[in-house]
C-alpha positions in Angstrom: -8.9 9.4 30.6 -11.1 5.9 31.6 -9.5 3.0 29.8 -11.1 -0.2 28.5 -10.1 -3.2 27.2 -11.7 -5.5 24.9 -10.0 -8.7 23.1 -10.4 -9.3 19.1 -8.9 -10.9 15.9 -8.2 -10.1 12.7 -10.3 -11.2 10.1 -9.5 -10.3 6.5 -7.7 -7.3 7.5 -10.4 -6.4 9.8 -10.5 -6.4 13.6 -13.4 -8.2 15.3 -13.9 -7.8 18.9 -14.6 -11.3 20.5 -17.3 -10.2 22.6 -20.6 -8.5 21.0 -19.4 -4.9 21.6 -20.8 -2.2 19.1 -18.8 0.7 19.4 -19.5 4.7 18.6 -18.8 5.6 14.9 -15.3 7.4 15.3 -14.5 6.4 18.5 -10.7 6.9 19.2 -8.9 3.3 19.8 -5.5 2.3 20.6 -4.4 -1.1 18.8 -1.9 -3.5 21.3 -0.5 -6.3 19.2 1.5 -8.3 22.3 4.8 -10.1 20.5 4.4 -8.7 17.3 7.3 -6.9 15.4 6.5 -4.4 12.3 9.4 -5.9 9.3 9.8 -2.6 7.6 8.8 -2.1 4.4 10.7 -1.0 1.2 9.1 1.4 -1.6 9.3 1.3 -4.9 8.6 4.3 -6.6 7.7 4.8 -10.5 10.0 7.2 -12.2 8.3 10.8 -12.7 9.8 13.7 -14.7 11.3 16.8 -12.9 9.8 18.7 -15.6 6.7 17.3 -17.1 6.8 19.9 -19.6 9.9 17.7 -21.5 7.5 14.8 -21.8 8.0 15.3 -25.4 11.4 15.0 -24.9 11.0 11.1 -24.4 8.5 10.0 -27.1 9.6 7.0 -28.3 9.7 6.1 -32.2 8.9 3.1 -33.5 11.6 1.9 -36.8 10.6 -1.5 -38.8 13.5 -3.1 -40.7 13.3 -5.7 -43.1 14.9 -8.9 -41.9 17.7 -10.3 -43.8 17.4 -13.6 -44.5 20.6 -13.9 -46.0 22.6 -13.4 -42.7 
């Protein structure tokens, strides 16, 4: 397998090669970020039923009372 290197940047999320290289559409690349550590990354995941069938289950009702005034 021939290797070749070309130097870029990130712009906007994108990488730019510095030099006016057009590449293939779907060419394989290998990204080398020198001194760069990933942080991981923690998920938060909405709740989701086991069941969705028991969605009924959870409807929520809605109960207006007067406000006392007196209190």
């Amino acid at each position: 397998m021939q290797v070749t290197t070309f130097e870029g940047i990130i712009e906007n999320g994108t990488i730019r090669l510095r030099e006016k290289i057009r590449l293939p559409e779907k060419t394989k690349v290998y990204v080398v970020v020198p001194g760069f550590s990933i942080e991981p990354v923690s998920h938060i995941f909405s709740p989701r039923l086991a069941h969705p069938e028991q969605a009924d289950d959870f409807i929520k009702e809605v109960i207006e009372i007067e406000s006392d005034d007196a209190v």
